[in-house]
N, C-alpha and C positions, 0 to 999 in steps of 0.2 A: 493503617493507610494501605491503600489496595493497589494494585500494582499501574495501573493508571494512574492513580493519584499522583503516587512517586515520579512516574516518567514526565508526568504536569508539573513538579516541584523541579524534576531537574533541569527541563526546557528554562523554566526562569533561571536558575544558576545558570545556563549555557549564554544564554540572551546577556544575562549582566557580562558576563566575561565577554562575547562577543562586542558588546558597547566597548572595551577597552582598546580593541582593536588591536594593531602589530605590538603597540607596547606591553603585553600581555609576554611576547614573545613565544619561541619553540627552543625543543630541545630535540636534536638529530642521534637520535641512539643505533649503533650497529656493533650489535654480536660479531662473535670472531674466534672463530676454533680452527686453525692451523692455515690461513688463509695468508702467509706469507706475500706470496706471489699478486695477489690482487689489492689486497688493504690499501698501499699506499696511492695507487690512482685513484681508488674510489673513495679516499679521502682528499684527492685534490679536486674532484669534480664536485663534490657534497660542497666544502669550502667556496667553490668558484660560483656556483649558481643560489650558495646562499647569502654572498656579501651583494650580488647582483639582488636579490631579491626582496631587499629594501626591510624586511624583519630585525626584529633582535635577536639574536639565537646563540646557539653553544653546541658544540659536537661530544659524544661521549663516547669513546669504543669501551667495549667490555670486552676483555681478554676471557676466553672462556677455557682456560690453562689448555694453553697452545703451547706443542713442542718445538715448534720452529722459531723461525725472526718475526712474527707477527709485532709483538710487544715491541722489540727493536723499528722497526719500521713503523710504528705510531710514533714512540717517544721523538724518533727522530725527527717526524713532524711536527713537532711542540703540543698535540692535541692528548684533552683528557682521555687517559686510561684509566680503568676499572681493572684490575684483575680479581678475579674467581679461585685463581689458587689452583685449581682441579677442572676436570671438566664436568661439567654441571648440568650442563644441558643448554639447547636454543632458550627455551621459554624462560629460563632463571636465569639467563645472561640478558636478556630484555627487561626481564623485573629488577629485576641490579640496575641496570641502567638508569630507567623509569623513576623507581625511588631514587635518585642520585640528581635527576632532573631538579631543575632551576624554576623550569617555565611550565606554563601549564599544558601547552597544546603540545605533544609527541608526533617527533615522525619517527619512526621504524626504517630500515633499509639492508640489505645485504652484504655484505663485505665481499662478496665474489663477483660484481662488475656485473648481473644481471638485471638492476631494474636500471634506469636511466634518472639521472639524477634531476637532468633537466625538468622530471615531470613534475616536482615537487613544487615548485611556487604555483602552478596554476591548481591543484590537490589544496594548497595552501588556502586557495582562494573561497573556495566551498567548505571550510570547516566551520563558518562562521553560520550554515545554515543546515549543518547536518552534523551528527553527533560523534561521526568515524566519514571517513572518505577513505577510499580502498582502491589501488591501482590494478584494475583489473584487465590482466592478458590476455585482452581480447584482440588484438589488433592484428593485421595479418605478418607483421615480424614478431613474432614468438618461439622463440626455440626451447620447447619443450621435449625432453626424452620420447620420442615415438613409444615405448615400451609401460611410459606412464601414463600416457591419456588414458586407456581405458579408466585403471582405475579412478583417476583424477573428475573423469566423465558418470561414473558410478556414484562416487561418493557426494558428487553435483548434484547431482539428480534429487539422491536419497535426504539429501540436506535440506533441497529446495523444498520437498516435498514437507518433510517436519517443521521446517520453519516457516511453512504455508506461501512463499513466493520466490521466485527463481532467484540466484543467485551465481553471477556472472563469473567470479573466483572467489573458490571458499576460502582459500590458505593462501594468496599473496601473502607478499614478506616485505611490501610497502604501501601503508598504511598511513594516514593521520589522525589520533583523537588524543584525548582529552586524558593528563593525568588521572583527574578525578574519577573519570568513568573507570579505567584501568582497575583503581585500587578499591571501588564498588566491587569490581567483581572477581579481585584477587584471589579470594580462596576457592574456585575454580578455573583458575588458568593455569596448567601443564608445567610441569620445568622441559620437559621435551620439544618438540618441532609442531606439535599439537596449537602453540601458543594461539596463533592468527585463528586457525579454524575453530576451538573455543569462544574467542571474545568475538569473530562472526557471529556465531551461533547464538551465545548470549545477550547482545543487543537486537538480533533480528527479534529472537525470542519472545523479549522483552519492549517490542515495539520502539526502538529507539530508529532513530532514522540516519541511513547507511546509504551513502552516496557512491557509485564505482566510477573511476575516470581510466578510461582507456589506455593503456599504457604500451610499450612494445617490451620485449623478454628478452636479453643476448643469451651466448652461448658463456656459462661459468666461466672463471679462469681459477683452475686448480679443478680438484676431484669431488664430487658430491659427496654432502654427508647422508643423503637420503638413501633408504635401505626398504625393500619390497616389504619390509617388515613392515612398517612405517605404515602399512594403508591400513592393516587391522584395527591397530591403536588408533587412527583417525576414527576409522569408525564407530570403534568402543566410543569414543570420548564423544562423538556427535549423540551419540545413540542416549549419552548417562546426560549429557547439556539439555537433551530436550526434554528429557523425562524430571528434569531438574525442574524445568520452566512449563511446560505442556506436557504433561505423562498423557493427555488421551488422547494424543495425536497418534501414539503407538499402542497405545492398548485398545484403543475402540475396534480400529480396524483388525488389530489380532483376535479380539473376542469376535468382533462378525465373522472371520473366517471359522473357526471352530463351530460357532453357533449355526450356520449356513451348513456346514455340514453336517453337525448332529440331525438339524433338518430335516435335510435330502433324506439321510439316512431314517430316521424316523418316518417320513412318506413313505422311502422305500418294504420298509418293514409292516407297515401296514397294510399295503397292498398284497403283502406276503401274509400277514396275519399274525406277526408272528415278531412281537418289539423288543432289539436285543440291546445288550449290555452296551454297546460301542454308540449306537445312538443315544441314550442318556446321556450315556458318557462325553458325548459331544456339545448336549446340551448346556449340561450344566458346566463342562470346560469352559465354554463362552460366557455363561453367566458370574465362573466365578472371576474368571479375566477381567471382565467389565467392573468387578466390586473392589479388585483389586485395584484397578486404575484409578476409581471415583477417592477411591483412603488415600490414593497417591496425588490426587489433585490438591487433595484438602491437604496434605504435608506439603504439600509445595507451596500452595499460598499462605500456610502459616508461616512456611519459612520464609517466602520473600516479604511479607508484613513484619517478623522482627527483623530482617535484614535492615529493611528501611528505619528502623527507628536510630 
């Protein structure tokens, strides 16, 4: 089955489930690692805007062995806890959640009072015609780290770029989609904070259709767990996602660069008279770049044809 096929098979899965409508239900999952201070409002606004919003649903925190009153501060709300035991990671305290889920349709969200809970019933409303819905901070109340755009503006770019069309927030951290699609694509999604930019990356990849709805950003309550380090490994991980799903989107245009130069260099030496080692060498850099990417295609499509089975 070819990787179109597959995304044709699952559209009919999404359709059947979409016929079932709200009774299908959601399940509101939020991570939580030392998030004392914020948890308990952003579990009475989660609550508030989900019993207004006429769904089924069910709240899951997952303790992600938090040293503080986090845990205390949920239970005291009567709502499901998960604990982790240790600290685990963003992305494996999501996957805890997720498998732990009820219902099929997930929402993701923060425990530090950053996305607005409010935005979720209308997010709610377009899952039934797209395969992830993504609250993307675009709107002009966003408080993001001045000191983070660049990268964040970098990694934008680079992403749109391999996954062939722009994309408005790579890594929001409030999200709607589909159990099912999640644990499709389970054995590459991160235990880290990679989580979102991952299963972005993989359904763009993979032609599933990814809806952004507007959303505003506040300012945290309590300290970030984001660390300057954190943009490397994004971009490790975009870079292994698409080479997963598309390797010639990074190897053609690397093999043209080298090849373009062997080139030049090659013109230039023959004007000289004279064809040295560093132009071959150029040449066939690009050419063997280009044979490598084509064996990497053909392993990725074998691999997403047994995935599919």
């Amino acid at each position: 089955m070819s990787q179109t096929e597959t995304r044709v098979a699952y559209a009919a899965e999404r359709d059947a489930a979409a016929r079932q409508g709200a009774a299908t239900g959601v399940t509101v999952v939020i991570p939580a690692f030392n998030e004392e201070r914020g948890i308990g409002a952003q579990i009475e606004r989660i609550q508030q805007v989900m019993r207004a919003c006429g769904w089924s649903w069910e709240l899951i925190i997952v303790d992600d062995g938090s040293q503080d009153g986090t845990a205390a501060e949920v239970e005291r709300r009567g709502v499901r806890l998960i604990r982790q035991g240790r600290n685990r990671g963003y992305g494996a305290a999501l996957k805890a959640g997720i498998h732990a889920a009820r219902h099929e349709f997930i929402v993701i969200c923060d425990a530090d009072g950053t996305y607005p809970a409010e935005a979720i019933p209308p997010m709610l409303e377009r899952i039934h015609e797209y395969d992830m819905v993504v609250g993307a901070r675009t709107t002009q109340n966003v408080a993001i780290p001045l000191v983070r755009k660049p990268a964040k503006w970098v990694l934008a770019k680079l992403a749109g770029y391999l996954a062939e069309q722009p994309i408005p927030d790579l890594n929001s951290g409030l999200r709607v989609m589909r159990k099912t699609l999640v644990e499709k694509f389970e054995h590459l999604l991160p235990s880290g904070f990679s989580f979102t930019t991952t299963i972005t990356m993989a359904l763009l990849c993979s032609d599933y259709r990814v809806y952004y709805h507007p959303i505003e950003y506040y300012q945290r309550v309590g300290k970030s767990k984001i660390k300057a380090s954190h943009a490397y490994h994004f971009l490790l991980l975009i870079l292994r996602t698409v080479t997963y799903f598309n390797p010639l989107r990074i190897f053609l245009p690397l093999g043209l660069l080298f090849f373009l130069a062997g080139l030049g260099k090659t013109g230039y030496d023959i004007w000289k008279g004279n064809l040295s080692e560093s132009a071959v060498m150029g040449l066939l850099t690009g050419v063997i770049i280009w044979c490598v990417g084509l064996l990497a295609d053909q392993i990725s499509r074998m691999a997403l044809a047994l995935k599919s089975k």
